[in-house]
C-alpha distance (Angstrom), angle and dihedral (degrees) to the residues before:
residue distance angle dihedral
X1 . . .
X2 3.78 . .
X3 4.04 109.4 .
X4 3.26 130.9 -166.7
X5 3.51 102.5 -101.1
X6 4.24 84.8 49.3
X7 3.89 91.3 62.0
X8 4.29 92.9 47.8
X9 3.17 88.8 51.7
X10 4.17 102.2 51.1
X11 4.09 78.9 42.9
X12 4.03 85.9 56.7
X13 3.87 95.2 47.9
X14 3.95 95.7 42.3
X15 3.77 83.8 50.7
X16 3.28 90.7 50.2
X17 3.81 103.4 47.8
X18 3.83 87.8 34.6
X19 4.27 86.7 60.2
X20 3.86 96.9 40.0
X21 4.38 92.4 45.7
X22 4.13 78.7 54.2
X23 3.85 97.6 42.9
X24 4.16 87.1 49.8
X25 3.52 99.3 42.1
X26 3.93 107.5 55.0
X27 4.31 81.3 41.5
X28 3.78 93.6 67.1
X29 3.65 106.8 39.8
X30 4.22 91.4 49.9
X31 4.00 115.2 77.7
X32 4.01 106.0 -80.3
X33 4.12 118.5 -128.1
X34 3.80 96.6 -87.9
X35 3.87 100.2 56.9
X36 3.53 110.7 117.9
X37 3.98 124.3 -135.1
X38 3.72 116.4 -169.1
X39 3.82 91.0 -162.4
X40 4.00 80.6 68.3
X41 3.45 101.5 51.9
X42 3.73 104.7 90.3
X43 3.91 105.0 -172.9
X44 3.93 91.4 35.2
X45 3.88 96.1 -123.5
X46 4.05 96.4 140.8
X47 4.44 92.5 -100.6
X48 3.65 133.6 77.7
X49 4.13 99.9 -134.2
X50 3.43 150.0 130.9
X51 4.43 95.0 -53.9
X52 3.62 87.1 65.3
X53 3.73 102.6 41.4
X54 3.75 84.4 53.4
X55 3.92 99.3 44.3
X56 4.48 83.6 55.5
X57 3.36 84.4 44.8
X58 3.79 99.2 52.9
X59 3.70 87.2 42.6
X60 3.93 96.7 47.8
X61 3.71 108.2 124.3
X62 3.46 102.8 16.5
X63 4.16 127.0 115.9
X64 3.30 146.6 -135.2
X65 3.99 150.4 122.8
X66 3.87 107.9 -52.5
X67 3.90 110.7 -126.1
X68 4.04 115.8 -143.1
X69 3.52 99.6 -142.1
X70 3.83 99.4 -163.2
X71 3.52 92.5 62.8
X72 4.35 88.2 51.2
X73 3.21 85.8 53.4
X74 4.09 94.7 50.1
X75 4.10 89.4 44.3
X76 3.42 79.4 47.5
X77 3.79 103.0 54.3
X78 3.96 86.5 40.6
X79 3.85 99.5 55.6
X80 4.23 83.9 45.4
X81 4.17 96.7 53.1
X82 4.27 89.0 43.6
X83 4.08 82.1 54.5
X84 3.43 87.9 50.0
X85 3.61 98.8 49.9
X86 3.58 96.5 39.7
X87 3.65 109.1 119.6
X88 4.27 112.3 -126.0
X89 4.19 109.5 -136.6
X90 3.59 120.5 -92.9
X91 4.22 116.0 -64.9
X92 4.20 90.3 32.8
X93 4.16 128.9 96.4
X94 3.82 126.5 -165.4
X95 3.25 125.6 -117.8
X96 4.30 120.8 -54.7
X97 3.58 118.8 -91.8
X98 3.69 80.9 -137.8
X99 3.44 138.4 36.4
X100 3.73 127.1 -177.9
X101 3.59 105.8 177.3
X102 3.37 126.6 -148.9
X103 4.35 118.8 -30.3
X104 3.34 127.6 -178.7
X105 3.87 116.4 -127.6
X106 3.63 128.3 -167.7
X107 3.74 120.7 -145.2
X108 3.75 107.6 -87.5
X109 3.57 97.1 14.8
X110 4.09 129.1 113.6
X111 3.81 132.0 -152.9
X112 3.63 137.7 -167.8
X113 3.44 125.5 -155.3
X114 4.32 127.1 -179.8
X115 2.93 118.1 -124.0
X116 3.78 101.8 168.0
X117 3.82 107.4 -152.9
X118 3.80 93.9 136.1
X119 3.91 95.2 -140.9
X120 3.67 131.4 89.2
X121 3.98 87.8 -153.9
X122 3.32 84.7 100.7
X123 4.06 135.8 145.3
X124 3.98 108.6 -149.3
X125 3.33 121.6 -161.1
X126 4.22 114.7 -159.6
X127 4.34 113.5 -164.9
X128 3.66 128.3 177.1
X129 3.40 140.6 -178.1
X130 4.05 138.9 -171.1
X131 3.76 116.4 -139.3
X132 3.87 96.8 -131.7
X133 3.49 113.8 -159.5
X134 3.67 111.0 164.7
X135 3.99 122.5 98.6
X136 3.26 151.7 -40.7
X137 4.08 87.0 24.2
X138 3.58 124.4 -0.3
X139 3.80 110.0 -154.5
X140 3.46 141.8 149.1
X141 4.29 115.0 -95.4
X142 3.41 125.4 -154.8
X143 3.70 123.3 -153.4
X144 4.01 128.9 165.6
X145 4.11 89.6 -152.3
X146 3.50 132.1 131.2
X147 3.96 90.4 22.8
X148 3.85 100.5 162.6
X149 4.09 95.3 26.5
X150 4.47 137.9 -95.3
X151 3.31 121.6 -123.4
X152 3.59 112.6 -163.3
X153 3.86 137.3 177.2
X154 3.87 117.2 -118.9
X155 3.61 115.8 169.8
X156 3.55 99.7 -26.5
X157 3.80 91.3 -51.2
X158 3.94 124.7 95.1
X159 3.48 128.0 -132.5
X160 3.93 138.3 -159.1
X161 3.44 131.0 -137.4
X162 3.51 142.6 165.3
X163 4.35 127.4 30.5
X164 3.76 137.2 -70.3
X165 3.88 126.0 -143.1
X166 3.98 122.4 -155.8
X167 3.82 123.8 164.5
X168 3.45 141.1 162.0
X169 3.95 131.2 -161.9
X170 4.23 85.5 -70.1
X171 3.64 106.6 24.9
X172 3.47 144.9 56.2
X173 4.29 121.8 -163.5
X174 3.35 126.0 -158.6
X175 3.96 118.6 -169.3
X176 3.84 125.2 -176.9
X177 3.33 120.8 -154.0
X178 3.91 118.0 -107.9
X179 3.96 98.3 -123.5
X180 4.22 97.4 42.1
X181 3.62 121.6 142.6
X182 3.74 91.6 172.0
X183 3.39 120.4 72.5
X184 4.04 130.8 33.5
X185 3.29 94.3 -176.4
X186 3.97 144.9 13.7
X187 3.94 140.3 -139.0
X188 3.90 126.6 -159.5
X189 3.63 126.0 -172.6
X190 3.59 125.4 -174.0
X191 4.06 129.7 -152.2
X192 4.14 118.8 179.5
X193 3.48 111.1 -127.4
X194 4.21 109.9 -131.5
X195 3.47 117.9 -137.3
X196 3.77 120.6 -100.8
């Protein structure tokens, strides 16, 4: 038989599951202590700390015009896509679409590098240079011969020289000719050509 005491005490323990299921549940569906907000982190440095606790604090009090920094960032974005399509006078290009820096490029060897422009309307732009290290100056010298590659007799043998660009609409090659003194390592840059 179900006594008094009995029935407070199933009140109790419903009460007390009922309190805890409500104390759990809100806890995991709100952001947990170790999510990181960027809007929080004052000095930018990746973690919410100490710094930027005490660069709010310093500031507490103090007044000002608020800035709204999504529309900064908008004006921002704007003024950067009307550089971008501002047209350079006559005789000047823009930057490459692609870039490949500097590679070394041993005589006789080839490399292939993506650039992944998806066109072949493409204007490609081959560089070398020759590390120079003998005196008075040693310096690196830049030349844009023997794009395309000499052959040339010498004593009944033939020798090649110079550098060879292929590409397609998502590579670039670069092959150096097997007898080159010339160049220790190439540069291509790549500009899309619009459409008339």
């Amino acid at each position: 038989m179900i006594t008094k005491r009995h029935l407070i005490v199933v009140v109790l323990l419903t009460f007390c599951l009922a309190s805890t299921l409500f104390m759990i549940v809100p806890t995991r569906s709100s952001p947990g202590v170790g999510d990181y907000d960027p809007w929080v982190d004052i000095n930018d440095d990746g973690q919410i700390c100490g710094r930027d606790i005490s660069i709010i604090s310093r500031a507490f009090g103090t007044y000002g015009d608020p800035i709204n920094k999504t529309a900064l960032l908008l004006d921002l974005l704007g003024r950067v896509e009307a550089l971008e399509n501002q047209s350079l006078p006559q005789g000047y290009i823009g930057a490459p679409a692609y870039n490949s820096g500097w590679i070394e490029l041993d005589t006789g060897w080839s490399v292939t590098m993506l650039h992944g422009l998806n066109t072949t309307k493409l204007f490609v732009y081959l560089l070398g240079r020759t590390n120079i290290t003998s005196p008075p100056t040693p310096r690196w010298e830049y030349t844009m011969g023997s794009i395309g590659g000499d052959f040339y007799e010498s004593n009944g043998e033939y020798d090649c020289f110079g550098a060879w660009v292929t590409f397609t609409n998502k590579s670039v090659s670069i092959e150096r000719g097997y007898s080159d003194w010339r160049w220790d390592q190439v540069r291509v840059m790549i500009w899309k050509i619009p459409e008339p």
